[in-house]
C-alpha positions as CSV (number, residue, x, y, z in Angstrom):
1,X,-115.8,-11.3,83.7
2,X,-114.5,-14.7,84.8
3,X,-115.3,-15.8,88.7
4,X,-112.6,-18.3,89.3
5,X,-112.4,-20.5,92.7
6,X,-108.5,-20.8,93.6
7,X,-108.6,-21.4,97.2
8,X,-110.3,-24.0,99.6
9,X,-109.3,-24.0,102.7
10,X,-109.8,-27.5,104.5
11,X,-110.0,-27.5,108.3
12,X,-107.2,-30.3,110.3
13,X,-105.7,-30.6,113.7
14,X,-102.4,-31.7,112.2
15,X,-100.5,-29.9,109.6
16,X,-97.7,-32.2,109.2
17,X,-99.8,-35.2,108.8
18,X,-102.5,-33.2,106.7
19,X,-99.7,-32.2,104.3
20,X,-98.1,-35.6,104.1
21,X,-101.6,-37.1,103.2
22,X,-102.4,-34.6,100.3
23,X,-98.7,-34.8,98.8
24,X,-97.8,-38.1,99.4
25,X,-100.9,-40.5,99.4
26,X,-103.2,-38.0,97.1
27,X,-100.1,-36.6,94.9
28,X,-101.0,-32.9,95.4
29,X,-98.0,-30.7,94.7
30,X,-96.9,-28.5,97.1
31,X,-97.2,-24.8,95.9
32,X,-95.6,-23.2,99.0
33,X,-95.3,-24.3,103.4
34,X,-94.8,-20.8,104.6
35,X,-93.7,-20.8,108.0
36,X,-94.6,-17.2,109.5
37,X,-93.9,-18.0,113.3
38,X,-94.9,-20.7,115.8
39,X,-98.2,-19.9,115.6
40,X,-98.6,-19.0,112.1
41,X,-98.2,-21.7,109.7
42,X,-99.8,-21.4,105.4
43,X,-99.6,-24.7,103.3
44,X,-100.8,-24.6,99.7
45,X,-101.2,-27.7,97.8
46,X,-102.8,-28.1,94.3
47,X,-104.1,-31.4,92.5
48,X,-102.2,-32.2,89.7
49,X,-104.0,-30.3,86.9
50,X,-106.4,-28.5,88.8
51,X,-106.5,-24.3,88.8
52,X,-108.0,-25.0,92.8
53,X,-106.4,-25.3,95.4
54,X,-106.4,-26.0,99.1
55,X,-105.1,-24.7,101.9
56,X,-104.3,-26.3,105.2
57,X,-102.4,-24.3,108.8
58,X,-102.6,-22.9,111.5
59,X,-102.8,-19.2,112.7
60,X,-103.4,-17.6,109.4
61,X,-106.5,-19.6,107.9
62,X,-110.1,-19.5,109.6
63,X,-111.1,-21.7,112.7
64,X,-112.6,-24.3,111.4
65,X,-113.0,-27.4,113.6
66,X,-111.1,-30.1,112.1
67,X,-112.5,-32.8,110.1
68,X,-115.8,-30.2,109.3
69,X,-115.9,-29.9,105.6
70,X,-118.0,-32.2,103.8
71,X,-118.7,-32.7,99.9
72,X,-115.3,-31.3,98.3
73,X,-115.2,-32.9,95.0
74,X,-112.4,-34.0,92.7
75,X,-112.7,-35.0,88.8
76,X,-111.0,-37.3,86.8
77,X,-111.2,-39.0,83.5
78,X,-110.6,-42.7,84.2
79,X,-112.3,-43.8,87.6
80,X,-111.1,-47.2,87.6
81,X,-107.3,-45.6,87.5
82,X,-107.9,-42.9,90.1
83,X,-109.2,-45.4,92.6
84,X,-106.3,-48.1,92.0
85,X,-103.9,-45.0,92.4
86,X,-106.1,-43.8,95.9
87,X,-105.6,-47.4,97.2
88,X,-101.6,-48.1,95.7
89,X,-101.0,-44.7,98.2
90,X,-102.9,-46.7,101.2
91,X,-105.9,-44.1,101.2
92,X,-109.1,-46.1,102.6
93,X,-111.3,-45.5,99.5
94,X,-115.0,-46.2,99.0
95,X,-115.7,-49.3,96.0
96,X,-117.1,-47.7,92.5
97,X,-120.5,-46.4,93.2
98,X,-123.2,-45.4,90.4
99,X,-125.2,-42.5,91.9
100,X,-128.4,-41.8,89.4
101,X,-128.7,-42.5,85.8
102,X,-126.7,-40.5,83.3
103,X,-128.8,-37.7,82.2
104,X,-127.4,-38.2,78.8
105,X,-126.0,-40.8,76.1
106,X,-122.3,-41.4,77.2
107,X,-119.6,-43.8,76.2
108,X,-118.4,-44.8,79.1
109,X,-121.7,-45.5,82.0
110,X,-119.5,-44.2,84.4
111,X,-119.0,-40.6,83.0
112,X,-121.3,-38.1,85.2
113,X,-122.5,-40.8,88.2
114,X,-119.5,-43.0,88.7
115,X,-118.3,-42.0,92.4
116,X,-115.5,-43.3,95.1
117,X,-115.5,-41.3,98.2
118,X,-112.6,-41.1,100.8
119,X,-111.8,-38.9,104.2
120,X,-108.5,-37.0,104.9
121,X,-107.1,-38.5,108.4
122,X,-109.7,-35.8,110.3
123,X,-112.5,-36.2,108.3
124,X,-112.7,-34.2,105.7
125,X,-114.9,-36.0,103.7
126,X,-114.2,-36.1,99.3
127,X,-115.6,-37.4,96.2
128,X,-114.0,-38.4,92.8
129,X,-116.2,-38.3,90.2
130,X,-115.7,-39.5,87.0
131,X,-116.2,-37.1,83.8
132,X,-113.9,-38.1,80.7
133,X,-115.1,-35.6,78.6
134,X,-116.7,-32.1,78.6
135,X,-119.1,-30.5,75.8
């Protein structure tokens, strides 16, 4: 039986903002903004080729205090691109950072501990790490 995680839910005090940031500086897509009354409000926004998502509103998702979640990590195959794309969007992003030595022969010396870390506008706090290929 496969355990897949879809859903994150990431805690922020503005929804409009939040989902402007993830679409437009990070280039999630936008699964759905449901709309369910004033006080209930579902986005759903997926990185481009991820099967996880997040989840940002108001009303309908748990009470979180903004800004609280800490460690969500993205992947990506070319560091050096993500982080040129990350700062082309304005998105404060961290310089390349080699965290540990690689616990295996690689290719590339960035593939497992190359990082660049970055905050959503309350916080959140995320990491790209760079793995170009899987065994």
């Amino acid at each position: 039986m496969n355990w897949t995680l879809e859903v994150v839910i990431v805690p922020v005090s503005d929804v409009d903002r939040s989902k402007a940031f993830y679409a437009d500086q990070l280039g999630f897509n936008v699964d759905h903004d449901t709309v369910i009354s004033d006080d209930v409000r579902v986005v759903q926004l997926t990185p481009p080729g991820s099967g996880c998502s997040i989840v940002i509103g108001k009303g309908a998702v748990p009470d979180m205090p903004p800004g609280s979640l800490k460690g969500l990590q993205l992947v990506v195959a070319d560091l050096h691109k993500a982080r040129a794309q990350l700062v082309e969007r304005g998105v404060e992003v961290s310089e390349i950072q080699v965290l540990g030595e690689n616990p295996s022969a690689v290719d590339n010396p960035l593939d497992n501990v190359g990082f660049v870390h970055f905050a959503d506008p309350d916080g959140n706090a995320w990491a790209v790490q760079q793995i170009s290929a899987r065994g």
